[in-house]
C-alpha positions as a LaTeX table, in Angstrom:
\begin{tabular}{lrrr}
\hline
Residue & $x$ (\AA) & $y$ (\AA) & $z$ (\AA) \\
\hline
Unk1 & 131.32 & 114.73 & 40.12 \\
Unk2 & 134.56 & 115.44 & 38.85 \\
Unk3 & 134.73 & 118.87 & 39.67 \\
Unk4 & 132.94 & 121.45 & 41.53 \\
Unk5 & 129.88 & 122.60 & 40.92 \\
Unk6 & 128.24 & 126.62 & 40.82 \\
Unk7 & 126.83 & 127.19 & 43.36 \\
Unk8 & 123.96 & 128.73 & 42.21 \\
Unk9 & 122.05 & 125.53 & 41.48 \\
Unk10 & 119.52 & 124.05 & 42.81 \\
Unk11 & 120.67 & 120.68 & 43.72 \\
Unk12 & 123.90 & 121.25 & 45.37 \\
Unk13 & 122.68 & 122.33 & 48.88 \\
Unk14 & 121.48 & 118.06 & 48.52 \\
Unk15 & 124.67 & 117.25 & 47.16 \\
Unk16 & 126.26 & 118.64 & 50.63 \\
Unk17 & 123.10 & 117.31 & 53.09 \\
Unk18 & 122.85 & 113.67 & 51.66 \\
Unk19 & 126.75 & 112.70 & 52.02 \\
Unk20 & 126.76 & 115.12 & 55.18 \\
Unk21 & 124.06 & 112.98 & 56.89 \\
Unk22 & 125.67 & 109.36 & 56.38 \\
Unk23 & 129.19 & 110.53 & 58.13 \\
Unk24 & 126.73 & 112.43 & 61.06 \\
Unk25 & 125.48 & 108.69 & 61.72 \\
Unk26 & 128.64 & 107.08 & 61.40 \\
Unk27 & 129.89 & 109.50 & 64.00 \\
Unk28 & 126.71 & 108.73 & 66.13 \\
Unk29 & 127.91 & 105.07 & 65.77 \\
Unk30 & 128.47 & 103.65 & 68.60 \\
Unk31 & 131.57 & 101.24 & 68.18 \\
Unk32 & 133.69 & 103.95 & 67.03 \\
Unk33 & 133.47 & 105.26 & 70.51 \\
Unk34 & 134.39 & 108.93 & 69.46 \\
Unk35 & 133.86 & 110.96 & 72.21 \\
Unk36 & 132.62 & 114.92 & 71.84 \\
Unk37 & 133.05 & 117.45 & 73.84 \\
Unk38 & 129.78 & 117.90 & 75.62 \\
Unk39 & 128.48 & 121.30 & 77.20 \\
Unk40 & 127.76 & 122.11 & 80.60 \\
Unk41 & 125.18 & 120.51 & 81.96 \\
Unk42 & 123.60 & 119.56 & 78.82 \\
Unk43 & 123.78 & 116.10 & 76.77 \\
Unk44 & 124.17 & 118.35 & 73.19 \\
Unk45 & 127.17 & 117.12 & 71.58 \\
Unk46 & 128.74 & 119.76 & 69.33 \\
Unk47 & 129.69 & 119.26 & 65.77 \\
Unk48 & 128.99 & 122.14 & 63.19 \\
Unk49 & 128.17 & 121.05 & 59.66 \\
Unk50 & 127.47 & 124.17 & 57.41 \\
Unk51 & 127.66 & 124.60 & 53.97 \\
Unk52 & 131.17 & 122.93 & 52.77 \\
Unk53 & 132.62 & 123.15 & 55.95 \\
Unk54 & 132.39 & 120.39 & 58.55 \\
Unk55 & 134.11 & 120.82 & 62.16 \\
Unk56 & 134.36 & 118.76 & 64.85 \\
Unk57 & 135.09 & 119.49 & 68.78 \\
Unk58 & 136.67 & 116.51 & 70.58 \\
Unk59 & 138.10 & 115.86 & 73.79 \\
Unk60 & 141.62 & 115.81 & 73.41 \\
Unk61 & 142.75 & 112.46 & 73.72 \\
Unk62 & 144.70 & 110.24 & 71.22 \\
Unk63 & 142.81 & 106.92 & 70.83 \\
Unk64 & 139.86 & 109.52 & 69.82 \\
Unk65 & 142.02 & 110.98 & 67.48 \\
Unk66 & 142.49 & 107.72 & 65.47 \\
Unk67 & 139.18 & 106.82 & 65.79 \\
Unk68 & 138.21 & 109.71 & 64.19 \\
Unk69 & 141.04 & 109.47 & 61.39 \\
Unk70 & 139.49 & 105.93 & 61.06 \\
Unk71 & 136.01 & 107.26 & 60.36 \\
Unk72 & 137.05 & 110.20 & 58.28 \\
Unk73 & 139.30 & 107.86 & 56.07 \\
Unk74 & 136.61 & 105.40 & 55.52 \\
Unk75 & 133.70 & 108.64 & 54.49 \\
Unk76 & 136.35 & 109.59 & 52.00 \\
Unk77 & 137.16 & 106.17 & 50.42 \\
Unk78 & 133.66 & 105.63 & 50.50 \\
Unk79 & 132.46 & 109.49 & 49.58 \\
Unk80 & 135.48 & 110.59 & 46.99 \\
Unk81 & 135.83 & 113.69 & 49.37 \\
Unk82 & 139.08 & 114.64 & 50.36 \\
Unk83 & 139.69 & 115.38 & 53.75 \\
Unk84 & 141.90 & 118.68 & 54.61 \\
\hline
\end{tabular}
């Protein structure tokens, strides 16, 4: 797409899931070695991806940090998504 779509059609909730789902598994990948924050005693990892907004909780550390720059930079070479 060159530019943005209205929102009022049909297909662009699946223009959002179908990109949305490939960088959720290459953040599940494990040798980036990204590591969430993770919530009391539970294994849930916490990343919220809604609509055109994506956001990510991390521990605070930074060799994560670049990792995650890494994967972000590859989804948007790959993607044509700019990353803000």
């Amino acid at each position: 797409l060159e530019r943005s779509m209205y929102q009022g059609y049909c297909l662009v909730p699946y223009l959002f899931i179908f990109p949305m789902d490939i960088l959720d598994y290459m953040l599940d990948d494990y040798k980036y070695k990204i590591e969430e924050l993770i919530l009391l005693d539970t294994s849930r990892h916490i990343t919220s991806m809604f609509m055109d907004n994506t956001s990510l909780f991390l521990k605070d550390d930074s060799k994560n940090l670049n990792n995650i720059i890494e994967v972000l930079d590859i989804y948007s070479k790959a993607s044509g998504t700019k990353i803000n």
